[in-house]
N, C-alpha and C positions, 0 to 999 in steps of 0.2 A: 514563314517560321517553321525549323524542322520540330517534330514530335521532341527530340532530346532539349533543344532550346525553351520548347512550349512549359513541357515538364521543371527543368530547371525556373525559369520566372513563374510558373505558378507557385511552386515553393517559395520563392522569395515572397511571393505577393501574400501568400497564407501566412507567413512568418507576420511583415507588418500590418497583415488585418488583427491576430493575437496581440500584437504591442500596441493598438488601438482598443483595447480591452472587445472586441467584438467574439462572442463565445466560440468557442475551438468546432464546437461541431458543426455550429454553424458556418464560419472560417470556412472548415473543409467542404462543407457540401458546396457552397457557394462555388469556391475555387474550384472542384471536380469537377461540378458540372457544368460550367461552364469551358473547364477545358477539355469534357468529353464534347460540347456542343462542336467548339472549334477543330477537331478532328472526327469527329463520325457526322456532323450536323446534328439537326434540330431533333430529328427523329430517332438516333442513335441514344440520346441524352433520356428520352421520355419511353422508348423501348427499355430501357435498362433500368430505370425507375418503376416501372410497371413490375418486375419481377421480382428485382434487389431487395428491396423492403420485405418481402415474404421468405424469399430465401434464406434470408438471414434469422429472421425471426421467429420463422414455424419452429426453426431447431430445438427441442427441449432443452440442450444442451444451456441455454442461455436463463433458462428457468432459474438456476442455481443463482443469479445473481441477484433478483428479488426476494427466495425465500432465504440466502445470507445475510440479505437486507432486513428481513422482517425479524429474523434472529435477532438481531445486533437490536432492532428496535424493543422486542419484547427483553431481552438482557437489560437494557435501560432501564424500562420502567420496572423491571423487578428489584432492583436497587443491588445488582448483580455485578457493578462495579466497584462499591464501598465492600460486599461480602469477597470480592476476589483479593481487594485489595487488605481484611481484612485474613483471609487466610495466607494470604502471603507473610502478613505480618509475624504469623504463628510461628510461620519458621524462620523468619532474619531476624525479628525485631528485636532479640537480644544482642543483635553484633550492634559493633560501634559502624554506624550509619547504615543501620539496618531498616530502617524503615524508607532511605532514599534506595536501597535494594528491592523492600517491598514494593516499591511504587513500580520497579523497572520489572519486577516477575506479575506487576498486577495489571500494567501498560500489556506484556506481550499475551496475558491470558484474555486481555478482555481484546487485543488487536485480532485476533484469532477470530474472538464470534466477529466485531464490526467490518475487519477486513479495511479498514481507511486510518492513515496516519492522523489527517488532520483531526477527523472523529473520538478516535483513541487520545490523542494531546488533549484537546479541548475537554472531553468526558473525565479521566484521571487526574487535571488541576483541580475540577471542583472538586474531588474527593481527597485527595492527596496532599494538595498545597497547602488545606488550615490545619490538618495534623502536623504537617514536618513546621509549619510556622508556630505551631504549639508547644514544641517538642524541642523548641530553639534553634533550629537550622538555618543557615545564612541563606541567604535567599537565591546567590548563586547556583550553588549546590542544588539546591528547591527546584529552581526552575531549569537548570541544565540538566537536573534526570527525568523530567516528565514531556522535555524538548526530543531529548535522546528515546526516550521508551515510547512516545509516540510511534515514530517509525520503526517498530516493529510491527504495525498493522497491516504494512504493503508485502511483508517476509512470511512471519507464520501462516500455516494453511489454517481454517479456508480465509483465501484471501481474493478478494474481487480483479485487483492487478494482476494475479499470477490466473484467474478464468478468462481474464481478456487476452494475456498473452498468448496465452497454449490455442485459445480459438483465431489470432494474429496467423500464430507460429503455426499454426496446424499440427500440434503435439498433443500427448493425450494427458489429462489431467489428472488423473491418477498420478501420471509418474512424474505431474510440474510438483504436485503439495509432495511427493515423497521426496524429490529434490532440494526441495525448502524447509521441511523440518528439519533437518540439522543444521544449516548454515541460520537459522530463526532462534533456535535453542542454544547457539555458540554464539550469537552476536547478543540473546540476553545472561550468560554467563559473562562473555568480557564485561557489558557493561558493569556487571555487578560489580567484576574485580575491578577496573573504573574507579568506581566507585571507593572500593575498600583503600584502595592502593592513595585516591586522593585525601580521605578523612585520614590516614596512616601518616603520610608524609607532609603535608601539607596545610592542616586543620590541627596547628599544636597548641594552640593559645585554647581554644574551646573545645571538652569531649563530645562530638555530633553524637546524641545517642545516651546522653549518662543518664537522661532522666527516663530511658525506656526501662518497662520491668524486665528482671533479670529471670529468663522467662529459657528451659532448656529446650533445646533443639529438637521439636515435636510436632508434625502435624494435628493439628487436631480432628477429632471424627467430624465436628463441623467443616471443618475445613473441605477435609474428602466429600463431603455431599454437594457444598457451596459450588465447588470448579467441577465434580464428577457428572453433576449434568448438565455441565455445556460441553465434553468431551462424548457424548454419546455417538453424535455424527460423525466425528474424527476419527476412533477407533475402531468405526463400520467400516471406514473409507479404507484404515491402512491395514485393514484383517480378510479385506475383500468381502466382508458380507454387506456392504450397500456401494453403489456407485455416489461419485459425488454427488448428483441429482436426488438421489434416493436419501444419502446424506443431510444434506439443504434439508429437506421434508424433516425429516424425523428429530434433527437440532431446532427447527422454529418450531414442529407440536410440541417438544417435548420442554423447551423455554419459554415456551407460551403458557404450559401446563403452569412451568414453575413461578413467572408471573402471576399468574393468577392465584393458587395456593398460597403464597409467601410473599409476592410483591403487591396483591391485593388489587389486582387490574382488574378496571370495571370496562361496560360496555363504551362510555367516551373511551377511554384509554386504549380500547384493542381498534375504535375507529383512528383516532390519529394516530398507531402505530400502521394500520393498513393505509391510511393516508399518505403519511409520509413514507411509507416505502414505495408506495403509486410515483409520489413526485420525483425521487429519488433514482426508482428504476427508470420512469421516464427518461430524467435527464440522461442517463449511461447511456441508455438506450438509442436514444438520437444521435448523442456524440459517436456509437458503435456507428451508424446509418453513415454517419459524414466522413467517417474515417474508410467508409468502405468504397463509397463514391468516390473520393480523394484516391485512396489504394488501387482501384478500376481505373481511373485515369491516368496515373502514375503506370499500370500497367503496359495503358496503351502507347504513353510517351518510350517504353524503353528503359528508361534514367538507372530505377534500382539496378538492372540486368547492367548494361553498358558501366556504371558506374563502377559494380564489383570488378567486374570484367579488366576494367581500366586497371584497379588498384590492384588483382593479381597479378595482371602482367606487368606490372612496376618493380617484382619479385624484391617487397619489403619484405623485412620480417612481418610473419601473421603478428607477431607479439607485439611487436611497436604497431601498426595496426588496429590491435586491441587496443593498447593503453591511449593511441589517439580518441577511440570512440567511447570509451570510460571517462576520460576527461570530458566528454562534451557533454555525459551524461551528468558529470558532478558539477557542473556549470550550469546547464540543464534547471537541475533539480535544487537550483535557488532562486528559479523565478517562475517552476509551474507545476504544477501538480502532479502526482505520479503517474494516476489514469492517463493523462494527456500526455505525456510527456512519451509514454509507449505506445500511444495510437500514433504520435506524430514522428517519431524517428525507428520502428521496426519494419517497413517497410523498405526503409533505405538500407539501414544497418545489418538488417541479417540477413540478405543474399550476399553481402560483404564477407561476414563471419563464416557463415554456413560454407563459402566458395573456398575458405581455405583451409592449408592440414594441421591441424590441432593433434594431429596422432588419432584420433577419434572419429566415430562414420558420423554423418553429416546430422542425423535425427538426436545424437548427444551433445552435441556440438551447441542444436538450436536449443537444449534445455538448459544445458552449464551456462550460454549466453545469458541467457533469461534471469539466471539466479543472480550472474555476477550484475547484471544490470540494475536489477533491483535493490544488491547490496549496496551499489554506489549510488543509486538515487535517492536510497534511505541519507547517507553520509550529505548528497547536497542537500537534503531539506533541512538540515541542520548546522550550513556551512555559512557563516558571516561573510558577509552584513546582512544576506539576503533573505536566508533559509526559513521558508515557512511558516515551518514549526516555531520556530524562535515567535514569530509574529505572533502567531494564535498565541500562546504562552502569555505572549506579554499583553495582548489585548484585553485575555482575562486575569491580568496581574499586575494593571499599568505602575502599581502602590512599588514594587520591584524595576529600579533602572532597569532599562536595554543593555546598558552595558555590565550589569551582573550578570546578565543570564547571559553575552560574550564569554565570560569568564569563566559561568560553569560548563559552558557545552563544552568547553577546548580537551579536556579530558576523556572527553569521547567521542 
C-alpha cells in the first residue's frame, strides 16, 4: 500500500471510529500511530512519542488554555453571568425584545471569558430562559437566541478554538483575537437586529417586551464594573502591554479576586474550579497529543501536500474551492464540536487554501481562513435538525418543543 493510499484509509478508518462514538483524540492517536508504525516501523512510532508529548507541551504558549479555562470557572462561580446578563439588560431592556437582545450581548460577553459554545448555551439558559419566560416571551424566540448567542464563544477573543488554530496554523495569536473581534462584535450586532427585525414584523399578536421597565438608554456605573473586570486581560492584549499568556494570568487573578469579594468563593469552590479546569485542560490536552500524532502521520503519508497539489492544478476557481470547503464545514458543524472539528480537517484544508491566490500573501490567507471557518462552524452548530446547540438548549428546556426552538433559530 502506497504512503498516499495509507493516508487516505486512515482517514476513512478515523472518520468511522468517531461515528462509533469512540473519543476523537483518542480516534486520532490510535490511527497515527499505528499508521506511523506501518510506514517507519515499531521504532519509528515510539521514537516519536518519546519527544512529541514534551514538545508540544513544554510550550508556554499552551498555558493560555488552562488559565482561560480557570477564568471561565472562577466567572461562574462569581455569578458573573446573571451580572453580565444583567448589565446588558441596562442598556436593551427597554426596546421591544430587549432583553432577547440582552441575552445575545450577555451570551457574547460571557463567550469571551469561557471561550466554548456549548458552555456559553448551557450557562445563559439558566440565567436567561426564566426572565424572558417571565417576561412572556414565546418560547421560540427564548430558546432560538440563547441557541444563536451560544456560538459566539468559539468567535470573540479569548477564545480556546482560535489558541488551537493559530498553534495548528502556526500564526500568531495576537493577530488570530485581533482578527476575530470584529467579525465577533458584527455577528452579535446582526443578531440583535435578528432579533429586532423578527419581534417588528413578525410577533404582531403579542408586544415581546411591554411588560419591561421603560428604562432610558443608559449604562449603569454597575454595569461598567460588572463586565470592566473581565475585559482587563483583553485590552492588555489589543494595547500590547500583556501577551496573550500574560493576559490568561492576569483575567483568572483578577476573576478569581472578583469571585471571591462578591461571588463569595470559599476554599471547596476554588478546589473544584482548579479541579475542573485539571479535567478540562486534560481532555484538550490529549485530544491536541492525538491530533498531532494523526498530523505527523498524515505528514509522512503525503495526502495534505499531493491533495492541494491536485486541486491547484485542476485550475478551479480558488472561490468555488472555498465555498466547497465552507460547506463541509456547515455540514461538519451539525454533528461535532468545534474543537474537533479544526483538529480534524485543518491539516487537510489549509495547505489547500494557503496554495491558492486570494490576492493576499499566504500568512493572511491562513488567518482570514481561520475566521471565516469559524464563522460557518458557529452557523452549523445551530443548523437543523442536527446542530448542537439546538440540543444543549433543549436538554435544558425539554418543557419547550424542538420544534419551537426550529422556528426561532431560522432567523439567525
Amino acid at each position: 500500500m502506497t504512503p498516499i493510499t495509507l493516508g487516505a484509509s486512515g482517514f476513512v478508518v478515523l472518520l468511522f471510529m468517531m461515528a462509533t462514538r469512540i473519543p476523537i483524540g483518542l480516534a486520532m492517536l490510535v490511527v497515527g500511530a499505528v499508521g506511523m508504525m506501518l510506514i517507519t516501523g515499531p521504532m519509528g512510532i515510539l521514537n516519536g512519542l518519546k519527544s512529541l508529548p514534551y514538545e508540544h507541551f513544554s510550550s508556554h504558549t499552551l498555558s493560555i488554555i488552562p488559565l482561560f479555562l480557570l477564568m471561565g470557572q472562577f466567572a461562574a462561580r462569581a455569578g458573573l453571568s446573571r451580572a453580565m446578563f444583567q448589565a446588558a439588560n441596562d442598556w436593551l431592556g427597554h426596546r421591544r425584545g430587549g432583553l432577547a437582545m440582552s441575552t445575545i450581548g450577555a451570551c457574547g460577553a460571557f463567550g469571551a471569558i469561557c471561550g466554548s459554545s456549548l458552555a456559553t448555551a448551557a450557562t445563559m439558559t439558566q440565567v436567561a430562559l426564566p426572565e424572558m419566560e417571565r417576561q412572556g416571551y414565546r418560547g421560540s424566540l427564548a430558546t432560538g437566541a440563547l441557541a444563536a448567542g451560544g456560538t459566539l464563544g468559539i468567535l470573540i477573543p479569548p477564545s480556546v478554538v482560535l489558541v488551537i488554530y493559530a498553534i495548528l496554523a502556526e500564526q500568531n495569536i495576537n493577530e488570530m483575537f485581533a482578527a476575530a473581534l470584529v467579525p465577533g462584535l458584527l455577528a452579535v450586532f446582526s443578531y440583535m437586529l435578528a432579533i429586532s427585525l423578527y419581534v417588528r414584523f413578525f410577533l404582531t399578536v403579542r408586544r415581546v417586551g411591554k411588560s419591561l421597565p421603560r428604562r432610558a438608554l443608559a449604562l449603569t456605573a454597575g454595569g461598567v464594573a460588572r463586565c470592566g473586570d473581565l475585559y482587563r486581560g483583553d485590552w492588555g492584549i489589543y494595547t500590547g502591554i500583556f501577551t496573550p499568556t500574560e493576559a490568561a494570568a492576569v483575567g483568572a487573578v483578577s476573576t478569581g479576586a472578583l469571585a471571591i469579594t462578591r461571588g463569595g468563593l470559599r476554599w471547596n469552590g476554588l478546589r473544584d474550579c482548579v479541579l475542573e479546569t485539571a479535567v478540562t485542560s486534560a481532555m484538550i490536552f490529549f485530544i491536541v497529543l492525538g491530533a498531532s500524532v494523526f498530523n505527523s502521520f498524515l505528514a509522512l503519508t503525503q495526502l495534505p501536500q499531493i491533495t492541494a497539489g491536485w486541486i491547484v492544478g485542476l485550475e478551479i476557481s480558488p472561490w468555488v474551492v472555498l465555498a466547497g470547503i465552507l460547506f463541509c464545514y456547515l455540514v461538519l458543524g451539525c454533528f461535532m464540536d468545534s474543537l474537533s472539528m479544526i483538529l480534524l480537517t485543518v491539516p487537510i484544508f489549509l495547505p489547500i487554501v494557503t496554495g491558492m491566490d486570494f490576492g493576499m500573501p499566504a500568512t493572511d490567507v491562513a488567518i482570514w481562513f481561520g475566521i471565516l471557518a469559524l464563522v460557518v462552524v458557529e452557523v452549523g452548530m445551530i443548523t437543523p435538525p442536527v446542530g448542537l446547540n439546538i440540543f444543549i438548549i433543549h436538554s435544558m428546556a425539554p418543557r419547550i418543543p424542538l420544534t419551537e426552538t426550529f422556528k426561532g433559530i431560522l432567523p439567525f
